[in-house]
C-alpha positions in Angstrom: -7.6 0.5 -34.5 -9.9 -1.9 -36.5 -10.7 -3.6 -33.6 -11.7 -0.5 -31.8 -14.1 0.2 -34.3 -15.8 -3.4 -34.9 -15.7 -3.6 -31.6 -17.7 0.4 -31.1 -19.9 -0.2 -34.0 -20.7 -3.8 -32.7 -21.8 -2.8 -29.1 -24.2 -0.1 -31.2 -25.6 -2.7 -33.5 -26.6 -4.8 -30.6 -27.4 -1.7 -28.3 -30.3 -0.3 -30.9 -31.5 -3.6 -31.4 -32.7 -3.5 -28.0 -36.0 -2.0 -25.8 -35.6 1.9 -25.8 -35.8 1.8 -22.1 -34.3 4.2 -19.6 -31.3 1.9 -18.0 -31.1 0.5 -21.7 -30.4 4.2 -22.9 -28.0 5.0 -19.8 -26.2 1.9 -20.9 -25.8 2.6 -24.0 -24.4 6.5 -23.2 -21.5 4.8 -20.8 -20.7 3.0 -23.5 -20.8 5.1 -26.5 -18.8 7.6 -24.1 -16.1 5.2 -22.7 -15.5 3.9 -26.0 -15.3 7.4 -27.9 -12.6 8.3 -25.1 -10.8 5.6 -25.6 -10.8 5.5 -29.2 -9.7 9.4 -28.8 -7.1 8.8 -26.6 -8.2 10.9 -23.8 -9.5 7.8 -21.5 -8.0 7.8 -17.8 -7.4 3.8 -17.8 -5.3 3.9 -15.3 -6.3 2.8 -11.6 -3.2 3.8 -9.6 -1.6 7.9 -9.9 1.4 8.2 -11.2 3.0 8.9 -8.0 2.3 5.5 -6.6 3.7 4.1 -9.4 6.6 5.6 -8.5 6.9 4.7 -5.0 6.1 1.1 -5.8 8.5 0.8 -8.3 11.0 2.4 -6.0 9.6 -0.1 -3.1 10.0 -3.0 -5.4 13.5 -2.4 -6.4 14.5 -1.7 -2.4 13.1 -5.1 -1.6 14.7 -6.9 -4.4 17.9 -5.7 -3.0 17.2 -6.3 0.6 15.5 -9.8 0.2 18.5 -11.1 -2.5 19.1 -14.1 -0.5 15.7 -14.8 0.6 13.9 -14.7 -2.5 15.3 -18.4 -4.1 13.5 -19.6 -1.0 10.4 -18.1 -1.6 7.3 -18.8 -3.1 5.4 -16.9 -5.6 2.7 -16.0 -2.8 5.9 -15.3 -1.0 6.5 -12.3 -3.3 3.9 -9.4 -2.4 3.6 -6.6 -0.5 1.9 -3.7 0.7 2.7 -0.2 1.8 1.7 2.7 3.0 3.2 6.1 3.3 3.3 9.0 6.0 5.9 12.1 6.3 7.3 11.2 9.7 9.5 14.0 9.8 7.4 16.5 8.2 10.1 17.1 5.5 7.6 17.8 3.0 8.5 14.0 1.6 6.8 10.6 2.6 8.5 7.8 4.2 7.0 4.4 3.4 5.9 1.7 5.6 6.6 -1.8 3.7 4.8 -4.6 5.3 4.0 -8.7 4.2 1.0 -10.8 5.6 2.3 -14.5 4.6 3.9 -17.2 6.1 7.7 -16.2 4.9 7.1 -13.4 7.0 5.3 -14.0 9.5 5.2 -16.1 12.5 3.8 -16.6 15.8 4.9 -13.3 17.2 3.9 -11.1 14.4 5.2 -10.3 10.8 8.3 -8.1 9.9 8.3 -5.0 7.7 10.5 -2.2 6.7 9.9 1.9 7.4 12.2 3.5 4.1 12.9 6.9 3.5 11.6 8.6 0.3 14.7 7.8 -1.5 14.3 3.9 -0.6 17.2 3.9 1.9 15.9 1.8 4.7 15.2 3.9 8.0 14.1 0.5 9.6 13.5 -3.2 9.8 10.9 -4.4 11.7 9.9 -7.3 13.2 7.4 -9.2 15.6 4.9 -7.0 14.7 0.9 -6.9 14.4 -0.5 -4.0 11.8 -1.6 -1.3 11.6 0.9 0.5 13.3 0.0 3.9 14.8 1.9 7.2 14.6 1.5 9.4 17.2 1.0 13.0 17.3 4.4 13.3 19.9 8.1 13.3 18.1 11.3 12.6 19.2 14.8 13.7 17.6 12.3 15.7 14.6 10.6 12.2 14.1 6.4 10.7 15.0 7.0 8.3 17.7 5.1 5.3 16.9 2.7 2.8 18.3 3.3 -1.4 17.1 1.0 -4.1 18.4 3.5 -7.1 19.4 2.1 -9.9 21.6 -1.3 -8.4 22.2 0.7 -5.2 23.7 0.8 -1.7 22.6 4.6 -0.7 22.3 6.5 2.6 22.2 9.1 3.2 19.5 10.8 6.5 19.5 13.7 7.2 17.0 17.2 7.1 19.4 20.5 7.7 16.8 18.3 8.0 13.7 16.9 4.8 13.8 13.6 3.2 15.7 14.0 0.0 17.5 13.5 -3.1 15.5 12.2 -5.5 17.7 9.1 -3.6 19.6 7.8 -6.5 21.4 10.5 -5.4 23.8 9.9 -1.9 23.8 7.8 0.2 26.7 4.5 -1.0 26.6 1.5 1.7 26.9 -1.6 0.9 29.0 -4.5 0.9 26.9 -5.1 1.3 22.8 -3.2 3.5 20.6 -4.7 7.6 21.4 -7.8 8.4 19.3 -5.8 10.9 17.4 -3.0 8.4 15.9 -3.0 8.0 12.3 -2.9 4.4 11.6 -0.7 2.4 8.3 -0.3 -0.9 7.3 -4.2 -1.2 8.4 -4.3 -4.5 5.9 -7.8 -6.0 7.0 -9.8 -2.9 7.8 -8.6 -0.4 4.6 -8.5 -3.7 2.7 -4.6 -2.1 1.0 -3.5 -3.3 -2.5 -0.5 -5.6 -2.5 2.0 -5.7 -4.8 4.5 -8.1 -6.1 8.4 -8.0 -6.2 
């Protein structure tokens, strides 16, 4: 708490030692407020909600488990991820699309990935696959179909027996792009996603 203080009544010794000028002034304000909310306690520091804290955490854990064997193997810059999530099945609760942009995991065909349930029970494993993926607006057996770039191909997966296919560079292939009105995930270069360690 000490700190704090030096530390607040330091940044206003130096900040009225300077030129009253306007962006001087505005400075100062940001400051003077930032510091008095954090002092108070009633700061927002944090970057990410508390509900993606949650469904990393719960990510993490899942992969830790799934990857068991593969992780003495790996590298540090092995160990990230990123995700994205999407009710599939418009229960109200997201599922999560878990995918990895390194070597490990990807080759020359694409890079492989995991769809969980909200719970972290693993709905799929992917692989051979560009992102994003697209879901479509069309469902089969209560689930989005989806849309994975494999090869330079659009693909068709549609949930058969509670599960989508895992390898969708063999999958129907669709003429053209993904429709307009697909929702896309796992779009790593373009919404520039977060990734997170495990």
């Amino acid at each position: 708490m000490k700190n704090k203080i030096l530390i607040l009544v330091g940044i206003l010794a130096f900040y009225s030692c300077q030129n009253k000028d306007n962006s001087k002034n505005i400075v100062k304000t940001i400051v003077q407020d930032t510091l008095s909310k954090t002092m108070g306690g009633t700061a927002d520091l944090s970057e990410v909600s508390e509900k993606d804290d949650k469904a990393v955490e719960l990510i993490r854990k899942q992969l830790q488990v799934l990857l068991k064997n593969d992780i003495p193997a790996m590298t540090k810059n092995d160990r990230y991820f990123y995700y994205d999530a999407f009710d599939l099945n418009n229960d109200q609760k997201n599922e999560y699309f878990v995918g990895f942009s390194n070597s490990y995991f990807c080759g020359s065909g694409g890079c492989s990935g995991y769809i969980l349930n909200n719970d972290g029970s693993v709905i799929n494993r992917f692989s051979v696959t560009d992102f994003p993926i697209s879901i479509t607006t069309s469902t089969t057996e209560k689930f989005y179909d989806l849309i994975f770039e494999s090869g330079g191909e659009f693909h068709l997966l549609k949930m058969k027996n509670g599960k989508y296919p895992s390898n969708p560079s063999v999958q129907e292939v669709i003429k053209g792009n993904a429709p307009k009105e697909s929702t896309k995930v796992l779009d790593i270069q373009t919404k520039k996603l977060k990734k997170y360690s495990f």
